[in-house]
C-alpha positions as CSV (number, residue, x, y, z in Angstrom):
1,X,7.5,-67.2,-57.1
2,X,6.8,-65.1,-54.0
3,X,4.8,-66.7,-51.3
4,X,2.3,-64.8,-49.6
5,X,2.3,-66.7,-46.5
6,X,5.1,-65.8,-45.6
7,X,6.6,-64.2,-42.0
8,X,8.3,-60.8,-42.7
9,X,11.6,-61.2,-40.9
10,X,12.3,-60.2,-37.8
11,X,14.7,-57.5,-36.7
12,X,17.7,-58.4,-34.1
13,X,16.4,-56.4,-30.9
14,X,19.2,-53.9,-30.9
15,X,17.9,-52.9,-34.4
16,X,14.5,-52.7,-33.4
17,X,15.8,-50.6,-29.9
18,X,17.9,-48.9,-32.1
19,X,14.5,-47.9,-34.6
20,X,12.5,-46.7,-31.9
21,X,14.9,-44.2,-30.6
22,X,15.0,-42.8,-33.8
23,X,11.3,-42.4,-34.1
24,X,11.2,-41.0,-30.7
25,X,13.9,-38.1,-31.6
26,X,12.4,-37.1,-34.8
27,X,9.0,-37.1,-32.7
28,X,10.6,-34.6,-30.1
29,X,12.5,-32.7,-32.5
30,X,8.7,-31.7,-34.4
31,X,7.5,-31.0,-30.7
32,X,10.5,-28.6,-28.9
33,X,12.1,-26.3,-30.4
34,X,15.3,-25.2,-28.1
35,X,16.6,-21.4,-28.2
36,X,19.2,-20.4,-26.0
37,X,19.8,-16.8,-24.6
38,X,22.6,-15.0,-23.1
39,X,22.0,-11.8,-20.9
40,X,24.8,-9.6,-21.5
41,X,25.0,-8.3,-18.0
42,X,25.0,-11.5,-16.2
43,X,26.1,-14.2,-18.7
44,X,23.5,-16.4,-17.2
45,X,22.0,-18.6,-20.0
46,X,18.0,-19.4,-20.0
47,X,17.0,-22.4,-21.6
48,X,13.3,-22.0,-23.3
49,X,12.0,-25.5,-24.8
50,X,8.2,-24.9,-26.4
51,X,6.0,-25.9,-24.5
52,X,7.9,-27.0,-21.4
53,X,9.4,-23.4,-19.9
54,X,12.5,-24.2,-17.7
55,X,13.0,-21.9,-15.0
56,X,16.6,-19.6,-15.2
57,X,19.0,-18.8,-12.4
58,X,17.9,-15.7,-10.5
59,X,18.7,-12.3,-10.3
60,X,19.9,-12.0,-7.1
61,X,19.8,-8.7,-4.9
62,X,21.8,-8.9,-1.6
63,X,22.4,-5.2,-1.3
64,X,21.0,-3.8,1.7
65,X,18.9,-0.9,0.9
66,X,19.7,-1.3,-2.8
67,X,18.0,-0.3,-5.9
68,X,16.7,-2.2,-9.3
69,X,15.2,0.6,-11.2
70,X,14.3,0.9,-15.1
71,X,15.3,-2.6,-16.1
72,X,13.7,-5.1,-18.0
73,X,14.3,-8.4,-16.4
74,X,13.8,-11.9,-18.3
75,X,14.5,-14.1,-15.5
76,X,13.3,-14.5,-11.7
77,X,14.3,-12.3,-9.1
78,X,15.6,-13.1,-5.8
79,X,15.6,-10.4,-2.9
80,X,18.2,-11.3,-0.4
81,X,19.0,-8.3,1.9
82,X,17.0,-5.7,4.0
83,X,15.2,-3.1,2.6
84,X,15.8,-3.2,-1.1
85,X,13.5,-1.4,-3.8
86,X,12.3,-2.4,-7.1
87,X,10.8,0.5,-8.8
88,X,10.0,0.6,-12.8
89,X,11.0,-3.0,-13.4
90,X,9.5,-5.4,-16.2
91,X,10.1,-9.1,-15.2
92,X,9.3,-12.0,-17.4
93,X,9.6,-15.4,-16.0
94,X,8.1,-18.8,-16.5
95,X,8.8,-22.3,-14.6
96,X,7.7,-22.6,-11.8
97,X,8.5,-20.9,-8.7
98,X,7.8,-17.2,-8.3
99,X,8.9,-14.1,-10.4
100,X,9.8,-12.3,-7.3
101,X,11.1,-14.1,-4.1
102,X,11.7,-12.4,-0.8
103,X,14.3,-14.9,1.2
104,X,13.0,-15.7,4.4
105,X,14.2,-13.0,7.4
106,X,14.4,-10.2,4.8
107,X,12.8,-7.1,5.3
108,X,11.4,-4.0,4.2
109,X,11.5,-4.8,0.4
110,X,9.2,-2.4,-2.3
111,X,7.9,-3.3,-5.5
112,X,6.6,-0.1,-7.0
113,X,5.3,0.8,-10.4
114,X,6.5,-2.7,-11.6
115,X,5.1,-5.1,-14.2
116,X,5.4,-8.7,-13.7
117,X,4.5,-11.2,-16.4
118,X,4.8,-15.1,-16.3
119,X,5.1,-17.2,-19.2
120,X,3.9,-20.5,-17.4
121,X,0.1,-20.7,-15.4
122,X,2.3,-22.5,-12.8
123,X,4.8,-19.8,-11.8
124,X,3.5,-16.7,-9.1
125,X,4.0,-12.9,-8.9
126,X,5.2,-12.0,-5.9
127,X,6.6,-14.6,-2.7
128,X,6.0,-15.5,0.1
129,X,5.1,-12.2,2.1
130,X,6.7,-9.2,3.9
131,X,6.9,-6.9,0.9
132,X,5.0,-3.9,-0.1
133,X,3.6,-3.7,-3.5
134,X,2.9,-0.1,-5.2
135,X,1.1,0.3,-8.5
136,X,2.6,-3.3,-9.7
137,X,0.7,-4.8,-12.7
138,X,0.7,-9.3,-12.6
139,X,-0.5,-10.5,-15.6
140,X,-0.5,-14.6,-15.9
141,X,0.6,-15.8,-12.7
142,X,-1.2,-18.5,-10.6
143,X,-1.2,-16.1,-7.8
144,X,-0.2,-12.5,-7.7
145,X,0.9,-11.8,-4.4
146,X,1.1,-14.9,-2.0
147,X,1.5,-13.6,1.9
148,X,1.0,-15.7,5.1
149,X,-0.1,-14.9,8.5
150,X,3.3,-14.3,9.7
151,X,4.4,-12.9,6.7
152,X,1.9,-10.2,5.4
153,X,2.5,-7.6,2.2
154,X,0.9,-4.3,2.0
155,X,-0.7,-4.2,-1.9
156,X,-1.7,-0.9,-2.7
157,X,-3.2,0.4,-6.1
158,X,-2.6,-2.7,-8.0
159,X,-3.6,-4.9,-10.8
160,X,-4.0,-8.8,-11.5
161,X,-4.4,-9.8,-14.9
162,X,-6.3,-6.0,-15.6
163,X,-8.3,-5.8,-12.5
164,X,-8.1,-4.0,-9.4
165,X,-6.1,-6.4,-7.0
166,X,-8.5,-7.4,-4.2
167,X,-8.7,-5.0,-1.4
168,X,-6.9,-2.2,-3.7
169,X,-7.9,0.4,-6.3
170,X,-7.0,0.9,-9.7
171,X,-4.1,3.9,-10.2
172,X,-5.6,6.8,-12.3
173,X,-3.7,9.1,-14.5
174,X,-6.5,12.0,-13.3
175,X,-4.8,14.0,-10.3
176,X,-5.7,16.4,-7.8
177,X,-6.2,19.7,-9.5
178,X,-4.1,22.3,-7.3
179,X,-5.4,25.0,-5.9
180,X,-4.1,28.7,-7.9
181,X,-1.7,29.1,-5.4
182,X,-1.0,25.7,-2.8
183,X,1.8,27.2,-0.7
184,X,-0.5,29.7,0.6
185,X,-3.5,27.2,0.9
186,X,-3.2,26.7,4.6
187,X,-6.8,25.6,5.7
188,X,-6.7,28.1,8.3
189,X,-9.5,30.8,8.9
190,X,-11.4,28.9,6.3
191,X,-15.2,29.5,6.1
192,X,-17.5,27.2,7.5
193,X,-17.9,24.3,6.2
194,X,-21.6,22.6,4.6
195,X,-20.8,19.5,3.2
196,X,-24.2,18.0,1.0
197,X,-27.1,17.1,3.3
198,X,-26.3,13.6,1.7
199,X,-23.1,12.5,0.0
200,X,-24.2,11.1,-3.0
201,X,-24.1,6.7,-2.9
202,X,-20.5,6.4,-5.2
203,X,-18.3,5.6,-2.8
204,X,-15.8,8.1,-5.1
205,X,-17.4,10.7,-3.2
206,X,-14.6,10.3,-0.8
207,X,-10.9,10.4,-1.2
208,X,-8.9,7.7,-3.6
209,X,-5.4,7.2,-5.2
210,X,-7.1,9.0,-8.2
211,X,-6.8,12.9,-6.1
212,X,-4.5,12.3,-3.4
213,X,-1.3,12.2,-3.1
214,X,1.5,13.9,-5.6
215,X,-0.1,15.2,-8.5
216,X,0.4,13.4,-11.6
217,X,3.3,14.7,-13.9
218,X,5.4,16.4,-10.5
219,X,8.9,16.2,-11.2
220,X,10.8,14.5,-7.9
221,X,14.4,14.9,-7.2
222,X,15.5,12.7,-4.8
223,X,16.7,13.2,-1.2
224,X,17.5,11.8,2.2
225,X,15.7,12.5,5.3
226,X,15.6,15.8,6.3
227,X,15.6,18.3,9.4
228,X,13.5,21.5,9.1
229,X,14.0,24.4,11.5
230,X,13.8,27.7,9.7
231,X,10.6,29.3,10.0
232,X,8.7,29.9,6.8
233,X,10.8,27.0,5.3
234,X,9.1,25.8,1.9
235,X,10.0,21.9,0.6
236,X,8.5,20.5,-2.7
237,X,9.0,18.0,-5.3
238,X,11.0,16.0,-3.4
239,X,11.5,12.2,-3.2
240,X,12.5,11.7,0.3
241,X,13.6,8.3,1.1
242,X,14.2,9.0,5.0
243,X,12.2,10.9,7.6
244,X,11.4,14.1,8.6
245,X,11.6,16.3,11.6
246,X,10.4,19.9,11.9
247,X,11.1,23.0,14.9
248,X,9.6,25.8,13.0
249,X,6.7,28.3,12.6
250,X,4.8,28.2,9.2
251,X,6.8,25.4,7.8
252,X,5.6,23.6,4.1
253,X,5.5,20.1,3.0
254,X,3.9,19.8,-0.6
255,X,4.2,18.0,-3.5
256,X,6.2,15.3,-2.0
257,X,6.6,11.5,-1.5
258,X,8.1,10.5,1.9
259,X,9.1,6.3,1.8
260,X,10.5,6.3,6.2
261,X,11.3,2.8,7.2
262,X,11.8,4.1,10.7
263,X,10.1,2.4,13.8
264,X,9.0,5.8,15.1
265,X,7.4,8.1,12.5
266,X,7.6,9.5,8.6
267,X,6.8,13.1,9.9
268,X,7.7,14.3,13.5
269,X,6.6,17.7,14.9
270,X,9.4,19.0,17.9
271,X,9.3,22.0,20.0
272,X,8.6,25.3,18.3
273,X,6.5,23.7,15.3
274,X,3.5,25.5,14.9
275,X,0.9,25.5,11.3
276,X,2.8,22.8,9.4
277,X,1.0,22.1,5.9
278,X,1.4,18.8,4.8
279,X,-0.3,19.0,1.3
280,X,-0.4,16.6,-1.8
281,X,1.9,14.0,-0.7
282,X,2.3,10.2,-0.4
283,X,3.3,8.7,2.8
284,X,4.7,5.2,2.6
285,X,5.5,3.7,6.4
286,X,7.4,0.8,5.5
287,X,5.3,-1.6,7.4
288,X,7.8,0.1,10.3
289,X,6.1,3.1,11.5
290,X,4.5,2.7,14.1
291,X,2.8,6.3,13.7
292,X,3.2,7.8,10.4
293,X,2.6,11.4,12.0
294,X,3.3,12.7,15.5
295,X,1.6,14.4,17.0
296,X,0.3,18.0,16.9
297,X,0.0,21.6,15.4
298,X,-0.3,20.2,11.6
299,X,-2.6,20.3,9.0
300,X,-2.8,17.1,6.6
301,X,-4.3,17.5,3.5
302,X,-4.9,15.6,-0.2
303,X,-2.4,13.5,1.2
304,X,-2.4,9.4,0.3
305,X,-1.0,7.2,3.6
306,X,-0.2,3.6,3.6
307,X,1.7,0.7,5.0
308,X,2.2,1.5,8.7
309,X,1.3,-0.1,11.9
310,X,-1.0,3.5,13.4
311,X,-1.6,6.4,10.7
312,X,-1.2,10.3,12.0
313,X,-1.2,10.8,15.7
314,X,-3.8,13.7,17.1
315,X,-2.9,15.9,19.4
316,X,-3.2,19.7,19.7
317,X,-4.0,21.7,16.3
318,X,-4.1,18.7,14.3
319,X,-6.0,18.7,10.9
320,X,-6.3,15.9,8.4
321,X,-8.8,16.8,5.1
322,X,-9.7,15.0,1.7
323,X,-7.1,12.6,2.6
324,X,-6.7,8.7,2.0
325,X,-5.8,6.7,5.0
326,X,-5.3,2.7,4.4
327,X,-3.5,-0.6,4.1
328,X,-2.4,-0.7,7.6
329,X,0.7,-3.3,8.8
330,X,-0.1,-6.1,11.0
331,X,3.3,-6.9,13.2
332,X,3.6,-9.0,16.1
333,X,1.1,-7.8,19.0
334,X,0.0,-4.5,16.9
335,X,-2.9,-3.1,17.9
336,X,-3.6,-0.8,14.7
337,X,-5.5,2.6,14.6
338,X,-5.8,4.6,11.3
339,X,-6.3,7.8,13.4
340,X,-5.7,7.8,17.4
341,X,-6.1,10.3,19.7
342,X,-5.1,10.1,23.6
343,X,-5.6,14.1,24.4
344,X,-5.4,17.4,23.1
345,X,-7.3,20.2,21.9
346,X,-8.9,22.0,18.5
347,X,-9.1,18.4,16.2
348,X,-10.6,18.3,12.8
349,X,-10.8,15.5,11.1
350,X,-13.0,16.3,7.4
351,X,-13.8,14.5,4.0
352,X,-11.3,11.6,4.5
353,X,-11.6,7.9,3.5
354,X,-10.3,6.0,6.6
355,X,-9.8,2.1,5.3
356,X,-9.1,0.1,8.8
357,X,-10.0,-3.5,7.0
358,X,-7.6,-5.3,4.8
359,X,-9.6,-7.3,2.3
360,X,-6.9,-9.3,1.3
361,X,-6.3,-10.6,4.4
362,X,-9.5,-10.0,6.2
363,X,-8.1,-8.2,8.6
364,X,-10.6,-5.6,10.6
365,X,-7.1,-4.8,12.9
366,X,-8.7,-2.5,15.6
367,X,-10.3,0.9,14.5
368,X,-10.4,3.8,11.7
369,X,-10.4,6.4,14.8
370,X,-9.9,5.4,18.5
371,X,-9.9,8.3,21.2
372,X,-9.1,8.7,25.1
373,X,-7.2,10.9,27.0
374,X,-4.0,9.1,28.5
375,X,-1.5,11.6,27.6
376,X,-3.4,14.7,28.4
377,X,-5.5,16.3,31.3
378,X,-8.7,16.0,28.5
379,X,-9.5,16.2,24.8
380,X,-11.9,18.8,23.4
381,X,-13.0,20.3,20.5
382,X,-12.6,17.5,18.2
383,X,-15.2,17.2,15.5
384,X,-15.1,14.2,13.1
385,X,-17.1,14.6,9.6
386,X,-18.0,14.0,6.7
387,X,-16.2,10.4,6.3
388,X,-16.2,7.5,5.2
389,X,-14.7,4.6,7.7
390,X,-14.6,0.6,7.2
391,X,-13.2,-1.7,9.8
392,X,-11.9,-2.2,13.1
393,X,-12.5,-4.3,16.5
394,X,-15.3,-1.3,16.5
395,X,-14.9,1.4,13.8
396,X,-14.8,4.3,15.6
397,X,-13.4,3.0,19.7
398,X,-14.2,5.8,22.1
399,X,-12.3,5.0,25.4
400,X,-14.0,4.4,28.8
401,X,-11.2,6.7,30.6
402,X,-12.2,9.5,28.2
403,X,-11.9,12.9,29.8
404,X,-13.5,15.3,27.1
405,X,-16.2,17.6,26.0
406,X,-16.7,18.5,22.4
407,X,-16.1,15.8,20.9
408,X,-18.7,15.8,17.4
409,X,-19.4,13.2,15.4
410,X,-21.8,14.2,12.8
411,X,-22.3,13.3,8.7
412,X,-19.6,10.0,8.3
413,X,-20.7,6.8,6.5
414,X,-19.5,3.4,7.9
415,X,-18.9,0.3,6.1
416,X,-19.4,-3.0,7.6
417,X,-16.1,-4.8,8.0
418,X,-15.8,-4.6,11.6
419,X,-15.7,-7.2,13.9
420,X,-17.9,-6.2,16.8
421,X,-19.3,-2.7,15.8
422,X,-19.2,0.5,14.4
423,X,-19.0,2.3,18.4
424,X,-18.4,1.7,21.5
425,X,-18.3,4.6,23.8
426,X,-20.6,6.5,21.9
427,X,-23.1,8.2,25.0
428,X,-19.7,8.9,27.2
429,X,-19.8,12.3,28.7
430,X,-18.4,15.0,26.5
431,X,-19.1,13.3,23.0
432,X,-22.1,14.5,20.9
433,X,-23.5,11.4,18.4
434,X,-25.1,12.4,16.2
435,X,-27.3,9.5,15.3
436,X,-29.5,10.5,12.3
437,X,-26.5,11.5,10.4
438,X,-23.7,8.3,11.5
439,X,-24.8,5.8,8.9
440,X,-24.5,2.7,6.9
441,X,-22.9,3.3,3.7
442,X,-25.1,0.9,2.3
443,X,-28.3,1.3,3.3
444,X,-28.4,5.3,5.0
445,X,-29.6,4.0,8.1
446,X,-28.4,5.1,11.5
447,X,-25.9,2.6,13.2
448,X,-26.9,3.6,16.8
């Protein structure tokens, strides 16, 4: 006879203990599943539980001036040493942390044409500043690039979970079509020039990534930097990682990327220069130039500048057309110009998109073009057209000390991200405003 009344028996508490781990395992064995990895080149071993990514030992670069290229990476990377590229990379990460680290005192480090994914909404792209990053792709990361005041990155042409990265433009497969024959296309004894009455509104009007630059499909062999002094001298389809000097008549620079971590300039014109074409290129400063052109008897053109404290120095017989100009450096005590003048003669300066602000880190820094005459007796014949020009203490900064006449500024557009004004200086002697045709980019009216 059973009775119903009666009190189940009890466990001992070890059995009971004992139970409940069991449960618990069985619980965790339906909810993690553990795989374990080995990457042949390292022998590192990254541990993936479902649901609960745990962040691997890093990759760890401490060659200066070293390079990761072409290499699919499944674990973070840690940059260590000066001055080391990553170019044509795929990281995957997850954990925490950040997919890319730059250690703390490094410099000079470049990301380009990379692809960074993480595999947990807690990890970041690229940390904590004082990098450049080229054409890199972050898809699922808390934060694509993280910078701080002291330590800033240069993001150029690139892309956060399929959108243009703040401040930056989309890359384009489309590239500038080349004239029939470029070598000969100097610019010089051109016929006069009529740009439209008014540019249409698109702000593509104007130069981009999309048709500056090296065209797209140029075969690059590489090289160091170089010193040209034979007149005539023809250099294309090089990737020069250095700088470059010239002393020579009728010299050519086409076709070519230049990436100059020197503290003086990419491209430096000596004695005896005279017509150099700089045409179709890419200009990376480094973050280190502190000019990425000095000074005179060049012509720029199609080309796409970025990542230096001042862009191309004008002086005498200086040109720069259809070109892109942007994503300046802020150092310590820099006082950035995307175009500077401090004397000369015969300046041109046609069809360019001059970006002074950083919209990343709202930074105005001090002007697309500033102009005075500290270095010369005067500057004259400088005409400025056809632009379009955002940021700056005062866009355009036209220098109480000017000594000049002939100085045109006629048919630019202006954006508004300055921080006191588009000009100042703009009824000094010698310089001819034009006022009906210096406008807002936004609404066509005059800004004077």
């Amino acid at each position: 006879m059973t009775d119903t009344n009666a009190v189940p028996p009890i466990e001992p508490p070890d059995l009971a203990r004992r139970a409940d781990r069991t449960r618990r395992r069985a619980l965790l064995a339906g909810a993690f599943t553990l795989t374990l990895v080995v990457l042949a080149a390292s022998g590192y071993l990254v541990l993936t539980l479902a649901g609960a990514p745990v962040r691997a030992a890093p990759l760890v670069l401490d060659q200066p001036a070293g390079v990761l290229w072409g290499q699919t990476v499944n674990r973070p990377i840690e940059v260590a040493a000066d001055n080391v590229t990553i170019r044509r990379v795929k990281v995957r990460t997850g954990g925490g942390g950040a997919a890319i680290t730059i250690r703390s005192g490094v410099i000079g480090t470049l990301i380009e044409d990379t692809e960074i994914r993480c595999t947990s909404a807690g990890t970041d792209g690229v940390a904590p500043g004082g990098y450049s990053a080229l054409r890199v792709r972050v898809n699922g990361c808390r934060q694509a690039f993280r910078q701080t005041e002291r330590h800033t990155a240069t993001i150029v042409e690139s892309e956060q979970d399929g959108k243009p990265y703040p401040g930056g433009e989309l890359s384009s497969p489309i590239g500038p079509v080349p004239s029939p024959d470029p070598e000969a296309d100097q610019m010089r004894d051109e016929p006069p020039y009529a740009p439209a009455a008014a540019p249409p509104t698109p702000i593509t009007y104007w130069p981009s990534a999309a048709n500056t630059g090296v065209p797209v499909g140029t075969a690059l062999r590489n090289s160091g930097s170089l010193s040209l002094r034979t007149a005539g001298q023809v250099v294309t389809g090089l990737n020069i990682v250095g700088c470059v000097t010239v002393a020579a008549a009728n010299v050519k620079i086409i076709k070519s990327k230049i990436t100059c971590s020197s503290t003086t300039y990419s491209i430096r014109t000596l004695a005896g220069t005279t017509n150099l074409l700089i045409q179709d290129v890419e200009i990376n400063g480094m973050g280190m130039n502190s000019a990425s052109i000095c000074c005179g008897d060049y012509t720029l053109q199609r080309a796409n500048v970025y990542n230096m404290i001042d862009g191309p120095r004008l002086a005498t017989n200086s040109k720069i057309l259809d070109s892109y100009l942007h994503s300046l450096a802020r150092v310590t005590g820099s006082h950035n110009d995307v175009l500077q003048s401090t004397g000369g003669n015969n300046v041109l300066v046609r069809h360019n998109t001059l970006l002074s602000y950083n919209a990343v880190t709202r930074d105005p820094f001090n002007s697309c073009l500033t102009i005075g005459s500290e270095t010369a007796p005067t500057l004259t014949n400088l005409t400025f057209e056809d632009n379009y020009c955002n940021g700056g203490n005062y866009s355009i900064g036209i220098s109480p000390r000017l000594v000049g006449s002939a100085i045109l500024f006629r048919k630019n557009k202006y954006g508004r991200d300055y921080r006191y004004g588009v000009v100042s200086g703009w009824n000094r002697a010698g310089v001819v405003w034009e006022r009906a045709t210096n406008v807002y980019f936004d609404t066509g009216l005059p800004v004077v």
